[in-house]
FIKOLZA-1660 file (N, C-alpha, C; in steps of 0.1 Angstrom, whole numbers, plus 5000, padded with zeros to 4 digits):
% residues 117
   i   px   py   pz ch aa at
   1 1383 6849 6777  A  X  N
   1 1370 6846 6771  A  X CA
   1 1359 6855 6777  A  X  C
   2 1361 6857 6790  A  X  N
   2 1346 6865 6795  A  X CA
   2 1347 6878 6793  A  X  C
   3 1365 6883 6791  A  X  N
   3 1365 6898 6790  A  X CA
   3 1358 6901 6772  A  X  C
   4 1361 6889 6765  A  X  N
   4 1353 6893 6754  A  X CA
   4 1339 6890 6753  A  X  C
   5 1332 6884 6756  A  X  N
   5 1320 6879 6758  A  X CA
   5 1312 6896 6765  A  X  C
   6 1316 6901 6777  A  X  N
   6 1317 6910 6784  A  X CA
   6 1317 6922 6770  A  X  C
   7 1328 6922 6763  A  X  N
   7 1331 6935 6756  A  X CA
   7 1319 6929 6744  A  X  C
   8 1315 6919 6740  A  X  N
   8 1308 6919 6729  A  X CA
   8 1289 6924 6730  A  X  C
   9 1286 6919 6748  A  X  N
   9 1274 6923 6755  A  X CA
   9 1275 6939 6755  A  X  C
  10 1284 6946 6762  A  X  N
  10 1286 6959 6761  A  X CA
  10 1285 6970 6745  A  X  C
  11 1288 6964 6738  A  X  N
  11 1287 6969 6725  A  X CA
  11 1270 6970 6717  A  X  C
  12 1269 6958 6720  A  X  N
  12 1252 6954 6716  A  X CA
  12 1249 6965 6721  A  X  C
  13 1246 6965 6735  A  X  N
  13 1241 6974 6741  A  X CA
  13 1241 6991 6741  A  X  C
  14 1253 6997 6731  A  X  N
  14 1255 7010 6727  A  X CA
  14 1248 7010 6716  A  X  C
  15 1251 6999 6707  A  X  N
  15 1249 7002 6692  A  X CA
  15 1238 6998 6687  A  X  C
  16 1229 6988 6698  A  X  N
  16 1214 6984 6692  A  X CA
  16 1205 6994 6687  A  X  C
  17 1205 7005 6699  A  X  N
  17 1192 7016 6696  A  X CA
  17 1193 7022 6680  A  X  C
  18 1210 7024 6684  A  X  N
  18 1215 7029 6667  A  X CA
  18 1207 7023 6656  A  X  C
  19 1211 7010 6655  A  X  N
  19 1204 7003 6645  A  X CA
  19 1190 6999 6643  A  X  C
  20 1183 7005 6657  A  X  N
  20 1167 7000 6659  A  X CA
  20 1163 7011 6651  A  X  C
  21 1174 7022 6653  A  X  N
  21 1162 7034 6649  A  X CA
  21 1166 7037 6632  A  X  C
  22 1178 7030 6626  A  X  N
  22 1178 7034 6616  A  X CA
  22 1172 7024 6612  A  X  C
  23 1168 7011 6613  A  X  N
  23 1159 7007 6607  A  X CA
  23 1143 7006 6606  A  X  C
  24 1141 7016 6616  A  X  N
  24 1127 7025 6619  A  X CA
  24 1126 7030 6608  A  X  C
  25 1140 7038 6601  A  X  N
  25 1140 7052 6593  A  X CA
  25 1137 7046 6583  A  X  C
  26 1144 7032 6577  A  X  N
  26 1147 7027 6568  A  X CA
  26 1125 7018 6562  A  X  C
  27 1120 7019 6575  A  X  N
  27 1109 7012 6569  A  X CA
  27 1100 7023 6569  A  X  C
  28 1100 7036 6570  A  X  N
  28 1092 7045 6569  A  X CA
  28 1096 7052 6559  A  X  C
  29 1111 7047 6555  A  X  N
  29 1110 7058 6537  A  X CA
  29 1106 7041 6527  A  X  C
  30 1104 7029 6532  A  X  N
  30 1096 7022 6525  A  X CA
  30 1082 7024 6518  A  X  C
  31 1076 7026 6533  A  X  N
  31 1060 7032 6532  A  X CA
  31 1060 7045 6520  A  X  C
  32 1067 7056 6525  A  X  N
  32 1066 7067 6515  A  X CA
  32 1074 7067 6500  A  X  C
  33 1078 7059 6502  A  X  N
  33 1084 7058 6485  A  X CA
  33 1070 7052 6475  A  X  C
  34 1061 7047 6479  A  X  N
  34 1050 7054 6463  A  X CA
  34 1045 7065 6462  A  X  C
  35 1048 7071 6472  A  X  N
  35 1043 7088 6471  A  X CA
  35 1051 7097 6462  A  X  C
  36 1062 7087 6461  A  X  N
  36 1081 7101 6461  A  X CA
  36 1079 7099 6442  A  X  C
  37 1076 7107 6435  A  X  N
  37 1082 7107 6422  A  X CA
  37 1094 7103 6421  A  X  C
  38 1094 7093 6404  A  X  N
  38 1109 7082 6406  A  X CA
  38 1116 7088 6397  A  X  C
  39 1109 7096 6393  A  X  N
  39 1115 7105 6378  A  X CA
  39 1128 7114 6386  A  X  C
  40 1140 7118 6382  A  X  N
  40 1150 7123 6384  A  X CA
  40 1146 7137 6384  A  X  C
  41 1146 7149 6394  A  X  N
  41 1145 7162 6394  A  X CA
  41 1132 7167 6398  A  X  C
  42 1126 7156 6398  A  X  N
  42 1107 7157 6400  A  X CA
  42 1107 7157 6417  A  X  C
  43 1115 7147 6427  A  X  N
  43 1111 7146 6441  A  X CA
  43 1125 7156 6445  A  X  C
  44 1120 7157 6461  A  X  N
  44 1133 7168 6470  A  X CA
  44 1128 7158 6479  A  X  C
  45 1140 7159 6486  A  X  N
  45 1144 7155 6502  A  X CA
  45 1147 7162 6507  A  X  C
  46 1142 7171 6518  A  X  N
  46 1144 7180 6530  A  X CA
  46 1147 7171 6541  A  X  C
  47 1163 7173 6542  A  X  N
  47 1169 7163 6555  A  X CA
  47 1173 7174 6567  A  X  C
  48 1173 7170 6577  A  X  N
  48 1173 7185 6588  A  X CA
  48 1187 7184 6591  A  X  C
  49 1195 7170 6585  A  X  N
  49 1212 7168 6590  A  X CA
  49 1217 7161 6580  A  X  C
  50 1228 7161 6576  A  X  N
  50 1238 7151 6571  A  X CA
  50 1238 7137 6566  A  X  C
  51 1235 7137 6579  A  X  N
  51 1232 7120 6583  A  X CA
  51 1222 7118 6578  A  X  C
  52 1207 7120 6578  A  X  N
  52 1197 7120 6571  A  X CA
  52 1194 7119 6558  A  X  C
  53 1206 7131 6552  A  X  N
  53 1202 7134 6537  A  X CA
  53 1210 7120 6532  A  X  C
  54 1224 7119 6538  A  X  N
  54 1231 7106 6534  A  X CA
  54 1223 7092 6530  A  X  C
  55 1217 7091 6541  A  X  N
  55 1205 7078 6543  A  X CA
  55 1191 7079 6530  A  X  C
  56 1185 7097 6535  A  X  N
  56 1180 7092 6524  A  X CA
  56 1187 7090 6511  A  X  C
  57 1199 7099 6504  A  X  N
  57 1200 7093 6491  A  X CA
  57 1203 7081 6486  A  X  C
  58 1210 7073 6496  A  X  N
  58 1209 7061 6493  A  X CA
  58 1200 7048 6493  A  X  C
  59 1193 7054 6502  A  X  N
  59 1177 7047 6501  A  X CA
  59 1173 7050 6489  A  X  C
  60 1168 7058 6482  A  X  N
  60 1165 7065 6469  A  X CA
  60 1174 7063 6457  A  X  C
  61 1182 7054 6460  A  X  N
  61 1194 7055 6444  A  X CA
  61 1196 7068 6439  A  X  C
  62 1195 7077 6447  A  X  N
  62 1203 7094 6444  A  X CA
  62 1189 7094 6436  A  X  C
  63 1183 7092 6431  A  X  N
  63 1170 7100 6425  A  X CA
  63 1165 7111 6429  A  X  C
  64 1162 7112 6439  A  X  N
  64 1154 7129 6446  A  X CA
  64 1168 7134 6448  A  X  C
  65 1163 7155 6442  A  X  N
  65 1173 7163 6450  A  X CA
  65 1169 7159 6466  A  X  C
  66 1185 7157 6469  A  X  N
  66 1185 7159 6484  A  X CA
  66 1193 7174 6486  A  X  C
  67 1182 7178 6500  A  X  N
  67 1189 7193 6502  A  X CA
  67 1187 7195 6518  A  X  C
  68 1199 7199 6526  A  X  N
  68 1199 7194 6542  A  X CA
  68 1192 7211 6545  A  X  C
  69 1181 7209 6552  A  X  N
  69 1173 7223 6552  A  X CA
  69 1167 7221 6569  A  X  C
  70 1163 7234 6574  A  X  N
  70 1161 7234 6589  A  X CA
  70 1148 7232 6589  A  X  C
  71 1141 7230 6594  A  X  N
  71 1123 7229 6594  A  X CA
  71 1123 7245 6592  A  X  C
  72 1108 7245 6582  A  X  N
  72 1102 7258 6580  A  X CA
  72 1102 7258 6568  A  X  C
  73 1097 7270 6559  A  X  N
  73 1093 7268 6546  A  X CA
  73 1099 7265 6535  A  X  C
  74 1093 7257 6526  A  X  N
  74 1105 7250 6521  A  X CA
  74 1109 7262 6507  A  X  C
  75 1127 7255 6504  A  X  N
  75 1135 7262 6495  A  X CA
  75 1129 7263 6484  A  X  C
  76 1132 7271 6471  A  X  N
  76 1130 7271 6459  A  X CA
  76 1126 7258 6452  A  X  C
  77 1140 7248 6454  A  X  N
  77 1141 7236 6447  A  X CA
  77 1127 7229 6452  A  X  C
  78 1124 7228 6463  A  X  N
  78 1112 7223 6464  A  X CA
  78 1098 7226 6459  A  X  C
  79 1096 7237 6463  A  X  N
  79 1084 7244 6455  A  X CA
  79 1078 7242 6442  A  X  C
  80 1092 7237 6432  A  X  N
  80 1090 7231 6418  A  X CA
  80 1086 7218 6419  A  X  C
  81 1088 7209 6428  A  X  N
  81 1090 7195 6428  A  X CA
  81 1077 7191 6426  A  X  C
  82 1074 7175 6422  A  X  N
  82 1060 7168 6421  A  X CA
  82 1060 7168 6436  A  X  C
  83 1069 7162 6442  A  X  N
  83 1068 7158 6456  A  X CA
  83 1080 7158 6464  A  X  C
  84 1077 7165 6479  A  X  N
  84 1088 7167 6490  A  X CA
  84 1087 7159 6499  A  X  C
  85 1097 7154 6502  A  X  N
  85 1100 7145 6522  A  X CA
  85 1109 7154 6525  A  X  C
  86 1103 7153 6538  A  X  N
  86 1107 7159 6549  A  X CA
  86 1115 7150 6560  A  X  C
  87 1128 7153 6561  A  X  N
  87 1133 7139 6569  A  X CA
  87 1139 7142 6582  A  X  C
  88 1133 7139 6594  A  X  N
  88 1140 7147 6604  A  X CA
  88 1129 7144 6617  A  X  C
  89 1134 7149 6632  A  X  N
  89 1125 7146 6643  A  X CA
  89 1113 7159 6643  A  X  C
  90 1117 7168 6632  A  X  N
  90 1106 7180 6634  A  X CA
  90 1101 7176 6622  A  X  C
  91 1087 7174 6623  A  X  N
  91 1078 7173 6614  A  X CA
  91 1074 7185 6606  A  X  C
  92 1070 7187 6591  A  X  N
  92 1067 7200 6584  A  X CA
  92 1060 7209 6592  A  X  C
  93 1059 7219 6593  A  X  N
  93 1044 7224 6601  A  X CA
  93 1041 7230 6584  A  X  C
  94 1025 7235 6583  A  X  N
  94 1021 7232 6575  A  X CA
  94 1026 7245 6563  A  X  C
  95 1023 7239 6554  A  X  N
  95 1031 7244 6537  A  X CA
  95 1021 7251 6531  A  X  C
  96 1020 7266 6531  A  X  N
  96 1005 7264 6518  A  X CA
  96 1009 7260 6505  A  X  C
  97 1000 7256 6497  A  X  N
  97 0999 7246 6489  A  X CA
  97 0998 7239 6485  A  X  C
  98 1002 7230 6498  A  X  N
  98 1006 7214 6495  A  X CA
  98 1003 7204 6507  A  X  C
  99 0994 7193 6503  A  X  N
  99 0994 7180 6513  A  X CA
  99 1001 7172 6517  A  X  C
 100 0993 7170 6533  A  X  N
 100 1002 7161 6537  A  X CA
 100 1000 7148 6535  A  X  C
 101 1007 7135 6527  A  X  N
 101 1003 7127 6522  A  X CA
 101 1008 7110 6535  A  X  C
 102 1017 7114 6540  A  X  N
 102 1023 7104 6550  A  X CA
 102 1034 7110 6561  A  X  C
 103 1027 7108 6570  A  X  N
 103 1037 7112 6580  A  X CA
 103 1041 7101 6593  A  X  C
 104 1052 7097 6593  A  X  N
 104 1060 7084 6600  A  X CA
 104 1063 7094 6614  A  X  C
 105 1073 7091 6620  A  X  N
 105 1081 7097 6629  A  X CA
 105 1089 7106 6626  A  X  C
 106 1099 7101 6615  A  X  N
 106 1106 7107 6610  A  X CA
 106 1109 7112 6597  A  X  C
 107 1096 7104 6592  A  X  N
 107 1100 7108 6575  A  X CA
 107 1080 7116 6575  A  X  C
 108 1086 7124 6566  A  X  N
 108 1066 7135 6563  A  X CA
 108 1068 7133 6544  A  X  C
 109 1058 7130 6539  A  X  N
 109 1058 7137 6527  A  X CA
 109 1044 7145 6519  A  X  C
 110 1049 7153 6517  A  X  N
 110 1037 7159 6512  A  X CA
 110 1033 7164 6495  A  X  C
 111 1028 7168 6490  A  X  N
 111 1023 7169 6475  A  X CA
 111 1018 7180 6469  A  X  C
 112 1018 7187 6461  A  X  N
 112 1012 7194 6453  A  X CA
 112 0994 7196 6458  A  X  C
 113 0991 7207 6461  A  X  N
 113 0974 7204 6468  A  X CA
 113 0967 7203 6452  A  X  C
 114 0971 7204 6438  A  X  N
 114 0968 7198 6427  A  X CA
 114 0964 7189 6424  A  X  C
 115 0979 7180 6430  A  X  N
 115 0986 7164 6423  A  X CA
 115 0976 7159 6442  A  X  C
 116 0973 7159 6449  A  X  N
 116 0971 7155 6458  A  X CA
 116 0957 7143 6462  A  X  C
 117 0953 7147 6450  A  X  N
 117 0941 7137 6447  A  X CA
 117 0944 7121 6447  A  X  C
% end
């Protein structure tokens, strides 16, 4: 009983941060989802990993292109978009064209300096 008690303390303790911080991630693509166009082909997701782009598509019900991209200027597919997030510990450094409309820790999104109003 104590070796499991023991193994169930020890686990918490690996896997909490895991879960603190994906639920960090998870309330800062809350905040920016009225920013994110819901229209299909209209938003991009710039995830800087895998893991990121995974998370966000399923936060997003696959709506936004997701496209796993390094920090720095953004791809083609973006440049068309109503609106980009940026998902990752490197925040955009700046875009011409376009505002920065919310920026979390880990999630940035920014807009059209048009549509930005």
């Amino acid at each position: 009983l104590a070796l499991g008690l023991l193994s169930s303390r020890v686990d918490q303790m690996w896997v909490g941060p895991m879960i603190e911080a994906r639920t960090d991630l998870h309330r800062q693509f809350e905040r920016a989802a009225p920013l994110m166009s819901r229209t299909p082909g209209e938003s991009v997701v710039l995830a800087l990993d895998n893991n990121y782009a995974h998370m966000a598509f399923l936060a997003f019900d696959g709506t936004p292109t997701v496209i796993t991209h390094p920090p720095g200027p953004f791809p083609p597919p973006a440049l068309a978009a109503r609106s980009v997030m940026v998902v990752g510990p490197t925040p955009p450094g700046p875009q011409p064209g376009w505002r920065l409309r919310y920026q979390g820790t880990l999630v940035s999104v920014l807009v059209p300096e048009a549509r930005a109003e």
